[in-house]
N, C-alpha and C positions, 0 to 999 in steps of 0.2 A: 272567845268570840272573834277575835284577831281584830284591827283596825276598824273603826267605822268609816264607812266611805259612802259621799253623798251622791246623790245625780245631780249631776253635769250637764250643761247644755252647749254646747260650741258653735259659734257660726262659723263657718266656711262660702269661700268667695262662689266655688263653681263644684260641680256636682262630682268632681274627681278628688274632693277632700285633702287637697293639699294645700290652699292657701285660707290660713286661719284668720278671721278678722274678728278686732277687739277681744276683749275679755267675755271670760263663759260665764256662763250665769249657774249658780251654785241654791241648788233650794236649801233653803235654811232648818226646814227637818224634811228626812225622807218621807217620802211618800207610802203610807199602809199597804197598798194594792196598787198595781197595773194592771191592765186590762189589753189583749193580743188581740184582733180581732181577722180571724180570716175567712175568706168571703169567695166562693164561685160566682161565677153570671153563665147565665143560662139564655139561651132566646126559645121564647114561646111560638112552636106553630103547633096552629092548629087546621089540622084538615076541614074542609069542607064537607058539614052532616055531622060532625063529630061533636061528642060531649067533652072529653076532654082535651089538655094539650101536652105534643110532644117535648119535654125538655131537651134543648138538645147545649151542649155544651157552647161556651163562646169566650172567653179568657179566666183564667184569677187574679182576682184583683192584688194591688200592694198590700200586705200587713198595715194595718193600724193601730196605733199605741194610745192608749188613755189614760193621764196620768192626773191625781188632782191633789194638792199640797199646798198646806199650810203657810201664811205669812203672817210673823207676829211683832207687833209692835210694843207692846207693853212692857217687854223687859221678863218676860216669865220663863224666857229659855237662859238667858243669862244667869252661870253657874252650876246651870245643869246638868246631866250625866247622860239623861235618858237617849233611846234612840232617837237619832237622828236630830240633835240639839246642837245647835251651833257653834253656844259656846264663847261669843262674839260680843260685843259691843251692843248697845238695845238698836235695832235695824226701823228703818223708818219705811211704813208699807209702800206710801208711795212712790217712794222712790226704788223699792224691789221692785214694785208694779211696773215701773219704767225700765228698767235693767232688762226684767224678763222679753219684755216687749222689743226691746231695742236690740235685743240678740235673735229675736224669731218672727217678728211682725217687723220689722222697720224694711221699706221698699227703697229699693237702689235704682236709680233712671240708670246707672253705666250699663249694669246689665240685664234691666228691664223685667226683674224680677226680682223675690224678697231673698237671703240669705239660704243657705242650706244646713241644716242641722245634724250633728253628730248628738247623739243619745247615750250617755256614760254611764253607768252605773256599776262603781268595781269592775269584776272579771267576769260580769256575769252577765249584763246588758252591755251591747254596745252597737247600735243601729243608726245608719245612714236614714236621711230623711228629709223632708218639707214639713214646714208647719200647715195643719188644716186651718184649724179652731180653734178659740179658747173661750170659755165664759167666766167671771170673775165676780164672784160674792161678797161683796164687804158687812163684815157682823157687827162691828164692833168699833166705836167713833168718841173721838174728842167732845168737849162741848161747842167746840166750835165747826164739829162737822168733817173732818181731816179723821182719813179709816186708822184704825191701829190692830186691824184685822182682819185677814183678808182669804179667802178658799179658791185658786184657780186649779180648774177644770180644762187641761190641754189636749191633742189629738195630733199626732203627728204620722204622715202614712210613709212609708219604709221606699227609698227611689235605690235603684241599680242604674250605674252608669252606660253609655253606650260598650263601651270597653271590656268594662267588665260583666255583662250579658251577653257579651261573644265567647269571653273566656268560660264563664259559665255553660252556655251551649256546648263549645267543644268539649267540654269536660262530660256530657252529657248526650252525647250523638249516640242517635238509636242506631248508628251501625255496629258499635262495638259493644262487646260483652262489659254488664257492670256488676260489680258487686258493692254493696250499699247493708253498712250496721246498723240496727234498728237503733234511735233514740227515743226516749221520753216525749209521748205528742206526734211521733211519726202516723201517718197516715198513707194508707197504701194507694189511696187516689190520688194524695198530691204529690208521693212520688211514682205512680208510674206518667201520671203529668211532665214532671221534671225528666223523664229520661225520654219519654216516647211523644211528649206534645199532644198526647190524645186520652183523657181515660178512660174511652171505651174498652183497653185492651185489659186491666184491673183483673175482671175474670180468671183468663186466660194467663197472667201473669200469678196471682194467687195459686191456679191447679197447674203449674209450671213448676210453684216452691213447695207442692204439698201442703197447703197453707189451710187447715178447715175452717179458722174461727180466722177472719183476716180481717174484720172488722175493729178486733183490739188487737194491736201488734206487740209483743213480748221485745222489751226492749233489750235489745245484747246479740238478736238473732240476725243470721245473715240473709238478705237478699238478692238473690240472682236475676240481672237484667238480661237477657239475652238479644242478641241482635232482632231489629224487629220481624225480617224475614223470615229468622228462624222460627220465630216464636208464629210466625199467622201459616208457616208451612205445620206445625204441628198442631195447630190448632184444621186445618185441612184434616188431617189424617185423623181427627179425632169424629170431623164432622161425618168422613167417610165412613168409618168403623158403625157408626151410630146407623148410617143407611142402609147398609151392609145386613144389621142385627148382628 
């Protein structure tokens, strides 16, 4: 099963992820599930007389990440093997509960806003971010009222730098030809978004690759961008043949 490796939380000073501050906050068992959430916005017109509304496209939003994990004070992971067990000394909640907070909620007057978050998890997550939300359930209490049990519920939405959403762009100009390998989760609207800025052209890019079922993408297979000129001059010539009969 190789190493266990937990998630990570990092604070960083400024959005360019080079300057680390304090210690990261380490969840004490992994978390079961995450949750990816992504999201179009659309603006509704509607004509004048009409029953329905036109959707018309208008950005995508940032990724959001929802993560909800375990805090235990009892002593019941000390010794333990299972996933995501700490292994550690018996942890006292309230004071993770502060840790957590102090690396993703604590606000800074220098720079007028709260930390920036790096998202770890092995080789396999690893997302830039802000914290949104968190909600925090406590089950489980002393007799004196002090939690020894705790479920936080986090949200964090995914930020790109100025910097590096230029380099991103360039790498991405609808003048030049691109070719792009399908991955796992690839969708052909939000990449023809990312090369062309517009998914109207989707269609047209699909009967461009021969593509019949483009709906689910066969991960491995290749996609051809073409420049965008090209791609709306043969979308002409197709409009003409059709007028033509």
């Amino acid at each position: 099963m190789g190493k266990l490796e937990r998630l990570t939380i990092q604070a960083y000073k400024t959005v360019k992820f080079k300057e680390l501050v304090g210690d990261p906050f380490v969840t004490m068992f992994n978390p079961e599930k995450y949750d990816e959430k992504y999201e179009i916005v659309y603006k509704e017109d509607q004509a004048q007389g009409t029953a329905g509304n036109a959707l018309k496209f208008d950005k995508i939003k940032p990724q959001d990440y929802q993560f909800e994990f375990v805090l235990d004070g009892t002593g019941a992971a000390v010794n333990k093997t299972d996933a995501g067990s700490i292994n550690a000394k018996r942890k006292d909640v309230g004071e993770e509960i502060n840790n957590f907070l102090k690396v993703v909620y604590e606000y800074k007057g220098d720079e007028h806003q709260p930390r920036f978050c790096m998202l770890k998890w092995g080789k396999w997550l690893m997302v830039r971010s802000v914290f949104r939300s968190c909600s925090i359930s406590y089950t489980l209490f002393k007799p004196n009222g002090h939690p020894l049990r705790a479920r936080i519920k986090a949200t964090f939405a995914e930020v790109v730098s100025d910097e590096r959403r230029a380099r991103l762009q360039a790498d991405s100009s609808p003048d030049m030809t691109h070719i792009r390998q399908v991955k796992n989760g690839d969708n052909i609207v939000l990449m023809c978004y990312n090369i062309y800025g517009d998914i109207r052209y989707y269609p047209l890019l699909a009967r461009y690759n021969g593509l019949g079922q483009f709906q689910t993408l066969k991960p491995g297979i290749q996609i051809t961008f073409p420049p965008l000129d090209e791609l709306m001059q043969i979308n002409d010539q197709e409009q003409k043949r059709v007028a033509n009969g």
